[in-house]
N, C-alpha and C positions, 0 to 999 in steps of 0.2 A: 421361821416358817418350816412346816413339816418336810421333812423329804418325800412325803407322801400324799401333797398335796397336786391334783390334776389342773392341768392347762385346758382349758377348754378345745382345743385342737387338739389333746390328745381323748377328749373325753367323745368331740365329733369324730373322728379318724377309728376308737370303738366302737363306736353307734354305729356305723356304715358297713362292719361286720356282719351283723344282724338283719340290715336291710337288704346285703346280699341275699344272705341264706334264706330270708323271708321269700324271696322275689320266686326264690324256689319251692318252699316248703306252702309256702298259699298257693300256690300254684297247682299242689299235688293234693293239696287239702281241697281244694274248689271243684277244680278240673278233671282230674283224673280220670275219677271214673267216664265223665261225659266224654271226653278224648279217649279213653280204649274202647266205650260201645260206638260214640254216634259220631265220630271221627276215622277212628283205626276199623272198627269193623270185627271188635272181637265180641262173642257172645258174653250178655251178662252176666251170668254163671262160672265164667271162665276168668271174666276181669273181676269178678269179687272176691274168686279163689288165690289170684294170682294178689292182687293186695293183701288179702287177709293173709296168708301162708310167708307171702314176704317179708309185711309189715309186723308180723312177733318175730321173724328172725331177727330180723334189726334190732325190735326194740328188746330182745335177750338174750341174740349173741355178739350182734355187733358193738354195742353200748357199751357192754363190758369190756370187750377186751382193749376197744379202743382207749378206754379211761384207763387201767390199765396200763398198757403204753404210754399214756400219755402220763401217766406218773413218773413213769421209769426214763422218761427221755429226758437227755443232757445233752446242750447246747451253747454257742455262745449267747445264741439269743432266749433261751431259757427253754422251759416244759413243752409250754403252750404256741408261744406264739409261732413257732416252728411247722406245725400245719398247720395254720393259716395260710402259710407261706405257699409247702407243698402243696396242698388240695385244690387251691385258688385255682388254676387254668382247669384241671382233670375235671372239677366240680358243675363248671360252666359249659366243658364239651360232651361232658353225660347228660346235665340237663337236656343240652338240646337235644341229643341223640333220641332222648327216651321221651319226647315229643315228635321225633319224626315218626314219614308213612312210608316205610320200603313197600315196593311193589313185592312181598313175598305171598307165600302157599300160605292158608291159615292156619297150618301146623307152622311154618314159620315162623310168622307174625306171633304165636305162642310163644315160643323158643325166644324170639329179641324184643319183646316185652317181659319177661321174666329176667333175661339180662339185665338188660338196657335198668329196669326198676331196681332190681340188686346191685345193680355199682351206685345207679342214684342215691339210695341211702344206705348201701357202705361208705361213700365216699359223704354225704351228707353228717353222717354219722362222725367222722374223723376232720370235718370239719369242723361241725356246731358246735361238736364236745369239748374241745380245747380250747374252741372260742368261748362261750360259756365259764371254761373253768377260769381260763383267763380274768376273768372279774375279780377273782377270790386272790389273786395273786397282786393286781396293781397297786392295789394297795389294800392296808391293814388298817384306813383309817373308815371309820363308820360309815361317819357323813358323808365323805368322798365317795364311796360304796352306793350310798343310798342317790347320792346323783349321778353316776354314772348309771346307773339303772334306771332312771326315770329319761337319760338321754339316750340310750337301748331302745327303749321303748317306744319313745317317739317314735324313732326309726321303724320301728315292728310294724306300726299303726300306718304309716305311710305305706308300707308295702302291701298289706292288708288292704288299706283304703283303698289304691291303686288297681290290685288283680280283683277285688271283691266288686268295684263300683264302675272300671272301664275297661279291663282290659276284654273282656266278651267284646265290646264293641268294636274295641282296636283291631283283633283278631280280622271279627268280619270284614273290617275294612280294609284291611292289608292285605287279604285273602281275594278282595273283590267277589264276594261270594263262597269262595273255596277256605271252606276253613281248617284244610288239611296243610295246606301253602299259609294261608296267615296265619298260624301258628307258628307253623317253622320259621317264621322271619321275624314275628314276635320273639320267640326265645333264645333267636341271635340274637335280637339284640341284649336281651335280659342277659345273655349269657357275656354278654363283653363286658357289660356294664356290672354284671354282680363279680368279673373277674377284676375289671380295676378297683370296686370297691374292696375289695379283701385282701389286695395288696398293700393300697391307703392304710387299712387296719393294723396290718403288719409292722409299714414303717414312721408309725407312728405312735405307737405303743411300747409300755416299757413292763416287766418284769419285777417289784422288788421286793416281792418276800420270796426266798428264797430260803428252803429249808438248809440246814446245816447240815454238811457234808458227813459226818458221822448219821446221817437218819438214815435206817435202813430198812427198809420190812420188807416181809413176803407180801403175794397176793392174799393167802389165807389170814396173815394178822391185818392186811384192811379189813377184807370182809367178815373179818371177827368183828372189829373197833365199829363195823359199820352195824351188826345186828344186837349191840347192847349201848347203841346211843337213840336213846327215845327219839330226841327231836329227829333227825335221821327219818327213824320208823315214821312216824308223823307224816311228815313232808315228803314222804316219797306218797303214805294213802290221801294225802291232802291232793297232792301234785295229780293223783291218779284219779281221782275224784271230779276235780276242777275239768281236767279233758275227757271227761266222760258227757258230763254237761253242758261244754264247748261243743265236741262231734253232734252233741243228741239235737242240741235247740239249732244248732248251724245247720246242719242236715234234713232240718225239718223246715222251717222259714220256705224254702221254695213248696211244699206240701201245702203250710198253710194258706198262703198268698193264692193258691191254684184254685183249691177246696172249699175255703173255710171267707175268706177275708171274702167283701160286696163286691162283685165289679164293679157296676154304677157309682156306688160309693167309694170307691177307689178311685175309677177314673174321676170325680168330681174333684178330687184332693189331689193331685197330682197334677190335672193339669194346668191349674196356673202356674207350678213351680217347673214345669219341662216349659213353658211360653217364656218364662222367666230367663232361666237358661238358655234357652235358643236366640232368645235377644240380646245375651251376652257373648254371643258366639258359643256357647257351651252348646253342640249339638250331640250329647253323648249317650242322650237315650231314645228309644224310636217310640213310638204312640202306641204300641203294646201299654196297656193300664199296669199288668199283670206285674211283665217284667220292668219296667218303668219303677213301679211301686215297690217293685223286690231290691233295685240299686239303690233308689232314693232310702227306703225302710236300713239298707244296708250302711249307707251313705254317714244319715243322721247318726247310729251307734258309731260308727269308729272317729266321728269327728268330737262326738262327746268323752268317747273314751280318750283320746290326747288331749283333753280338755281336764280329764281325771288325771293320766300321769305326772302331767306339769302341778298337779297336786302333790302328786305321792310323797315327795323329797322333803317339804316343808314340815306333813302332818307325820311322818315317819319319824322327822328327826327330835319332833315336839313330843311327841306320845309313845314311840317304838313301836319296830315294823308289827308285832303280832298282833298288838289293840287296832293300829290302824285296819291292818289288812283282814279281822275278824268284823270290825263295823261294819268296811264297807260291802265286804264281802255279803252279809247280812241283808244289808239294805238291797244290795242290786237284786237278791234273790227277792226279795219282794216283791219287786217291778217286773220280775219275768213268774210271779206266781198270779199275778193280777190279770194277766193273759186271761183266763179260766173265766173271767168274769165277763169279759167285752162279747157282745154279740156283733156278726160280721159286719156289721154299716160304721163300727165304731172306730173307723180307722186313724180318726184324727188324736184319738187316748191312744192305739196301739203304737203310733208312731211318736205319741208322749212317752210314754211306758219306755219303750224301746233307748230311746238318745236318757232316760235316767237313769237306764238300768247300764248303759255304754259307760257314765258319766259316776257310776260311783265304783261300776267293775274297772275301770282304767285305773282309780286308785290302787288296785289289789295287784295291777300288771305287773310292776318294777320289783314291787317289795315279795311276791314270791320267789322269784331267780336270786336276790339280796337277802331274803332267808336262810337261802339253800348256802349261799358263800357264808352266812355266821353257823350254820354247822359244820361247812366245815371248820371255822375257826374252835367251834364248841368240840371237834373230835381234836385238833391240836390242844388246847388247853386240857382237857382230860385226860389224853395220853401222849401226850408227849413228839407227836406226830402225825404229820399233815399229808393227807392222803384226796387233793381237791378234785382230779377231773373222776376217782373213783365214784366220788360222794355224788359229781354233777352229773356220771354215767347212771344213776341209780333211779335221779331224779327221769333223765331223758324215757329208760324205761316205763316208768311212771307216766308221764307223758304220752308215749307212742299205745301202751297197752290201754290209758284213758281212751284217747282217740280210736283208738281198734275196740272195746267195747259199745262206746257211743255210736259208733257209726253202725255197730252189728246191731246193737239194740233199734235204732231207728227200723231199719227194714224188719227185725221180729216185730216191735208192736205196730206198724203198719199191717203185719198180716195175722193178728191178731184180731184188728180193729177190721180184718174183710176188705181192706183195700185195695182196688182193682188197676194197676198201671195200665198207663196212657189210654185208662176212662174218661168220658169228658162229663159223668154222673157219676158221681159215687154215691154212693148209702149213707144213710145219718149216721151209723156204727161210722164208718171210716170217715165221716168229716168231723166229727166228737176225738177219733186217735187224732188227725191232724190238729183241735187244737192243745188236745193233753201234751202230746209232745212237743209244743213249744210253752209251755207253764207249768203243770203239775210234777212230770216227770224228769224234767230235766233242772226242776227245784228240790231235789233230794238229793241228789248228793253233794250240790252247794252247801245246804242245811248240814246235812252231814260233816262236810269239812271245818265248816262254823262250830261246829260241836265240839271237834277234833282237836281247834285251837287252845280248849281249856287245858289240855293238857300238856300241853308245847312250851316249855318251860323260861324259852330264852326271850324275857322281856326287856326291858327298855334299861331297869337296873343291872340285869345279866349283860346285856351288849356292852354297856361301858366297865362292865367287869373284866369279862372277858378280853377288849381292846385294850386296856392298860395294862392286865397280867402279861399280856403276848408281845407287851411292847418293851417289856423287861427280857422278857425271854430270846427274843427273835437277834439275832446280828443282821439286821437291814444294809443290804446291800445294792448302793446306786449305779445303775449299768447305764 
């Protein structure tokens, strides 16, 4: 048996890395902005500035230099897992900080939300990243790769599910009204619970490719090694791609549901399934059609998307990750271009559309982060040297600057399309933007991405190329 074969405890004790950081990173993707205007009390202008202006520092100073360090660190517990360790408590006491409400001046309140945000994802940043690269190092075997990824995921999905489906509700109910107080008691507890998860992850994982002690480089020979390996290029505009379309159709879903989607015909579809739930003790949404219709709408995608990962592993290992993750990728774009077509009463196909489009895009979940670990296998096999949390700082980039376009493009073609905040009439121009951007526009750079794969070279015959040449190469070492 391989020495590189995972125990399912050690492959759950990874997974629960992820659900940490999730617990946080949905958090800041959902919430944020709603918690610095209609929480905190800072003007919108000001928490748009202070996200945007934050979130490309992060995602192009922090990323890098963190991967970086994180290359260059020796331990006995190796690279990676080494912050995990460190960042675990620091990570969870920033959290909550940067959800509380100090009674300050509102030049204050400027001042420790610019903080408070900048340790968040410095220190998010020096967590995810090592965690992340961590994958690329447990082991060298494929398969093993390809399901640890699909067990990441899961976990992703749950914490998603969780902050996207209940926790508003939680909030208010902790809060008794005050949802300045149920917050803050919310993210204690998030914050205790995402610090024992990431301890769990810690000791419970192991290190064993371990580059040889003769490898040496600079920062400038990574990011040489990294601007003349195609796949690399690829998968970092694929990567950037994928969250731009993420931010745009996620950031717009509340726009449509408001605008666009029937009330009547909404509340008609929804209410047997909240009777439903309330008879099963499940009392977690309130008779609002609107936002009722927005968790359950939310609800049904992420439960089909876990429904896709628990796919991914099997059809990855059958047909290799690029054909996999190009089909599905394809198809789900489909089910969110089909939007365009539904007129608002049609809620019962939107909320069809929706859990198919969850259900073939959760295939594509695991086998992107599982890509990025065989480039970097593909920059080891080509030169001789293995450079992974660089490779997985590049992707994060990628990531953070998708997410920071997506989310800027939403509010530009809303005020293209003439759309007037907290109108309870809009114009037929701005209820047409509200349904472009959740179909047409935030289906092109899906498409795009899908394009991108024809030229990504590391297929199904390269992966087992590549895993045997490096398995001659590599001194595997069991810690």
């Amino acid at each position: 048996m391989s020495i590189q074969k995972l125990s399912v405890t050690e492959k759950v004790g990874y997974s629960l890395g992820d659900l940490a950081a999730n617990l946080v990173f949905q958090t800041l993707m959902t919430y944020l902005a709603y918690f610095y205007t209609d929480i905190y009390g800072l003007a919108p202008q000001h928490a748009s500035v202070i996200m945007l202006t934050v979130g490309l520092v992060a995602a192009f100073v922090f990323n890098p230099v963190i991967g970086a360090l994180a290359d260059r660190t020796h331990s006995k517990w190796g690279k990676f897992r080494p912050w995990v360790l460190w960042t675990a408590v620091p990570l969870g006491v920033v959290a909550l900080l940067a959800f509380s409400t100090p009674d300050f001046s509102y030049k204050g309140k400027v001042i420790y939300a610019v903080v408070t945000y900048t340790l968040l994802l410095l220190l998010y940043a020096a967590n995810n990243l090592p965690y992340s690269a961590l994958s690329g190092v447990i082991t060298g075997d494929m398969k093993e790769r390809n399901s640890l990824s699909a067990y990441r995921f899961v976990a992703v999905m749950f914490a998603q599910f969780f902050v996207q489906v209940f926790m508003l509700a939680i909030i208010e109910t902790a809060g008794k009204g005050d949802k300045s107080a149920g917050i803050e008691k919310v993210m204690t507890w998030l914050a205790v619970i995402g610090t024992v998860m990431l301890l769990i992850t810690f000791f419970t994982t192991r290190e064993r490719i371990i580059p040889k002690p003769e490898q040496r480089s600079s920062v400038k020979e990574d990011l040489g090694d990294l601007f003349k390996n195609r796949p690399w290029v690829i998968m970092l505009t694929l990567t950037t791609l994928v969250f731009i379309t993420l931010a745009m159709k996620g950031g717009s879903y509340v726009y449509y549901f408001n605008n666009y989607v029937d009330r009547e015909s909404l509340t008609v579809f929804v209410t047997p399934i909240i009777s439903f739930l309330s008879g099963a003790g499940l009392n977690v949404f309130d008779q609002d059609p609107v936002s009722a219709g927005f968790g359950l709408f939310n609800a049904g995608g992420i439960i089909f998307m876990i429904i896709g990962i628990t796919l991914s592993k099997r059809l990855a290992d059958k047909y290799g990750k690029r054909d996999v993750f190009g089909i599905a990728l394809f198809i789900s774009t489909l089910f969110v271009l089909v939007f365009v077509f539904f007129p608002p009463q049609a809620v019962r196909w939107i909320f069809i559309s929706q859990v198919l489009h969850g259900f073939f895009y959760g295939i594509t979940i695991p086998l992107l982060w599982a890509m990025i670990a065989d480039v970097a296998d593909y920059s080891e096999w080509k030169n001789g040297r293995r450079a992974t949390a660089i490779i997985f700082s590049a992707m994060m980039v990628g990531l953070k600057a998708g997410l920071s376009i997506g989310s800027a493009l939403v509010a530009w073609i809303l005020g293209l399309f003439r759309y007037v905040p907290n109108s309870e009439i809009q114009s037929a121009e701005a209820i047409q933007g509200s349904k472009m951007l959740v179909s047409v526009f935030p289906a092109i750079p899906f498409l795009a991405g899908v394009a991108l794969l024809f030229f990504y070279e590391i297929n199904k015959g390269m992966e087992t190329q590549i895993e045997a040449d490096l398995k001659q190469k590599r001194n595997e070492v069991t810690i």
